[in-house]
C-alpha positions in Angstrom: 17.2 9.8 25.4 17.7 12.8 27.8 18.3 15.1 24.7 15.4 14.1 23.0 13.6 14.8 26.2 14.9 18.1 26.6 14.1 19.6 23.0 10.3 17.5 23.0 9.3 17.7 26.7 8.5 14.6 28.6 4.6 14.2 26.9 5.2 16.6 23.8 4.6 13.8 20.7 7.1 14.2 17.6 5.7 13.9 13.9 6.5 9.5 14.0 4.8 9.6 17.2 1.6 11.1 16.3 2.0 9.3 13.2 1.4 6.5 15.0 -0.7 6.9 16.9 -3.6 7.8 13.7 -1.9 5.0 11.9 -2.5 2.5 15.0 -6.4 4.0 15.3 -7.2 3.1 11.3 -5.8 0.1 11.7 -8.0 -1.2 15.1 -10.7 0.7 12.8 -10.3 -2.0 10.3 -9.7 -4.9 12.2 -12.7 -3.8 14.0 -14.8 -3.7 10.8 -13.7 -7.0 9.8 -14.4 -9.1 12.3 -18.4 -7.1 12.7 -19.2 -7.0 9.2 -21.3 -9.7 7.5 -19.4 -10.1 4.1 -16.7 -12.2 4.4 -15.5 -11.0 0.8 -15.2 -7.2 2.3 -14.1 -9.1 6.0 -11.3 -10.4 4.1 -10.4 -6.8 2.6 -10.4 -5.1 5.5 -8.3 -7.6 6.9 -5.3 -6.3 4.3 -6.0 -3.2 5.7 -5.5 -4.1 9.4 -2.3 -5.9 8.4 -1.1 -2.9 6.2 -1.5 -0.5 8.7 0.6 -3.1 11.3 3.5 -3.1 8.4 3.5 1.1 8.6 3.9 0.5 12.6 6.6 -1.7 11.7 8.1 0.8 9.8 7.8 3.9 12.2 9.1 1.3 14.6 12.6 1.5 12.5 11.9 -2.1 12.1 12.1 -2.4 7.8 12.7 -6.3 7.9 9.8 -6.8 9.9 7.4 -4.8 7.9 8.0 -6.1 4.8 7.9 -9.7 6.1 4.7 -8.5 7.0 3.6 -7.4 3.9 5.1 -10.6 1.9 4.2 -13.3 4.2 0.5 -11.7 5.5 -0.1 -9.6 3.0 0.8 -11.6 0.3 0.1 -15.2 0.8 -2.6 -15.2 4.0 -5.0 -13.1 2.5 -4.4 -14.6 -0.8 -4.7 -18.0 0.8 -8.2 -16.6 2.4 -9.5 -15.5 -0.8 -9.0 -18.9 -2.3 -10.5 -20.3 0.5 -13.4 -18.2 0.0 -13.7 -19.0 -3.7 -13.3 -22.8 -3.6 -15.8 -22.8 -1.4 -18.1 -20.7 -3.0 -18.8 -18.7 -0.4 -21.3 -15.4 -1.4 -19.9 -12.1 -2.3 -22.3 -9.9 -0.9 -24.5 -10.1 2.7 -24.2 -13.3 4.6 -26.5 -13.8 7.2 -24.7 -16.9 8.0 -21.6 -15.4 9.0 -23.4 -14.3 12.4 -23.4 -17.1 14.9 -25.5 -14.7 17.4 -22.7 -15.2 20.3 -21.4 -12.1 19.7 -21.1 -11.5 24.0 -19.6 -14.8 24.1 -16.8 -13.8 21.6 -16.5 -10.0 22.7 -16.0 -12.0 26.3 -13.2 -13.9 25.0 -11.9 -11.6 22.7 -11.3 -9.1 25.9 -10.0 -12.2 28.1 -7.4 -12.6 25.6 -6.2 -9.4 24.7 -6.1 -8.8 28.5 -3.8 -11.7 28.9 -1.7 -11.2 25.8 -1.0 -7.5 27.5 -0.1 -8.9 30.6 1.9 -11.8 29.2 4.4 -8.3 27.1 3.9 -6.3 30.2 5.7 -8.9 32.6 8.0 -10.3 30.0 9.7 -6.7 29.2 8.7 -5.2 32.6 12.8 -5.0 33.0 14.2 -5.7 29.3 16.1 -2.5 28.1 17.3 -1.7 24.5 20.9 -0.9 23.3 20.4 1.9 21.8 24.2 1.1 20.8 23.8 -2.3 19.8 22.0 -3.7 16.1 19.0 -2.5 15.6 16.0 -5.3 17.3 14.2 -5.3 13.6 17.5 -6.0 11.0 17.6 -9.0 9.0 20.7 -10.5 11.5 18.9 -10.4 14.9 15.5 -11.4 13.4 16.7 -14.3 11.8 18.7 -15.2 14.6 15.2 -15.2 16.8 13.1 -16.7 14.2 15.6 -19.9 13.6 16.6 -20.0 17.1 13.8 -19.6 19.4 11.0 -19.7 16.7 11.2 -22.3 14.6 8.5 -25.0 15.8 5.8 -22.3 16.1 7.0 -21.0 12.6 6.7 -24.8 11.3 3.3 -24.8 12.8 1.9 -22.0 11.1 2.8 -23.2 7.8 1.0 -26.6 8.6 -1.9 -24.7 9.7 -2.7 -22.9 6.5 -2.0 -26.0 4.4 -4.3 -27.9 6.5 -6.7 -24.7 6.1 -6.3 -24.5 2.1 -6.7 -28.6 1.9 -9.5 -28.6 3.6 -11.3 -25.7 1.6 -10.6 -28.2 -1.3 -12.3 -30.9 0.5 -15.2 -28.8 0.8 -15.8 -27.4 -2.3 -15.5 -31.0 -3.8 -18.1 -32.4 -1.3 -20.5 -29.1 -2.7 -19.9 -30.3 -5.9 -20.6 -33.8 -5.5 -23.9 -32.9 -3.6 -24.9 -30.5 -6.1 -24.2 -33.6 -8.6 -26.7 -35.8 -6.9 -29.2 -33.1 -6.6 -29.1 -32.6 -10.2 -29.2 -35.6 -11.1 -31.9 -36.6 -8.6 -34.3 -33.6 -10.3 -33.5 -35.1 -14.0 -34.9 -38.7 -12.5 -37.8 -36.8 -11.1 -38.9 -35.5 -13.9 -38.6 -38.5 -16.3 -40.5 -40.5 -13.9 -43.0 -38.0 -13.6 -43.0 -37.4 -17.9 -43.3 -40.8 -17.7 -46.5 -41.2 -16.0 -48.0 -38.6 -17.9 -47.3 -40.6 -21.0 -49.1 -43.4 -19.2 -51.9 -41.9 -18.1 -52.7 -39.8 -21.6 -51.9 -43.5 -23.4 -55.6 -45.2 -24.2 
């Protein structure tokens, strides 16, 4: 640590810092964009940039296992899972004025609240946790595995519940869609005999 210092300088950035550093602001860039724009086809793109750019942290971080996790299990099968989400339910590819609630205060309130908290929540919890240099590395397959299935596992368990519940109930929607659009169909063809109908009536002498 002290020889780095000495050839860098306390504030002078290296190459993986700066790297960083752009590589954290495109990322907040994108997660910005998704959660503002009103296409929830390019909200959900954006949103495999966001996570993308988190794997590259993960990677500058030294921390190989993590960022590919991230790619596989994010990447791979969240956004997936979204899109199908967003398919089953028909939902429209280009500008969706539904998508805006108009409380955007209310959830930039929250938003902040949260991220605030979360912050404070790291800050204390590693306010006087060091790293052994010496020891294995805090992002190899051993000590991640070791955290996952030791100290992990419910909320792990949970998540995977959650986006089943998520993609079931994206099936349960599109099917009630359907159904409705069934009855409205059907509803019109009625109309319309009855209605051919009473023509036929009224022209008979």
């Amino acid at each position: 640590m002290s020889l780095a210092a000495e050839t860098h300088g306390f504030l002078s950035p290296t190459g993986v810092e700066i790297a960083f550093l752009l590589v954290g602001l495109v990322t907040f860039g994108a997660a910005l964009v998704t959660v503002t724009t009103k296409q929830l086809v390019h909200a959900a793109l954006w949103l495999v940039v966001a996570l993308g750019g988190l794997a590259v942290e993960y990677l500058l971080l030294t921390a190989e296992f993590i960022a590919w996790v991230q790619v596989l299990i994010y990447v791979g099968s969240v956004v997936v899972l979204l899109l199908f989400g967003l398919m089953l339910t028909k939902a429209p590819i280009g500008h969706s004025p539904d998508a805006d609630s108009g409380n955007r205060w209310a959830a930039l309130t929250v938003a902040v609240a949260a991220a605030a908290a979360l912050i404070w929540v790291v800050v204390d919890a590693f306010r006087t946790t060091w790293i052994d240099l010496d020891g294995p590395a805090a992002g190899s397959t051993g000590a991640t595995g070791a955290s996952l299935f030791q100290n992990w596992v419910l909320p792990f368990e949970a998540l995977s519940v959650l986006l089943l519940a998520a993609l079931v109930g994206a099936i349960v929607l599109s099917r009630k869609s359907k159904a409705e659009a069934g009855r409205a169909t059907a509803g019109r063809a009625d109309t319309g005999q009855a209605t051919a109908g009473k023509a036929d009536r009224e022209g008979t002498p």
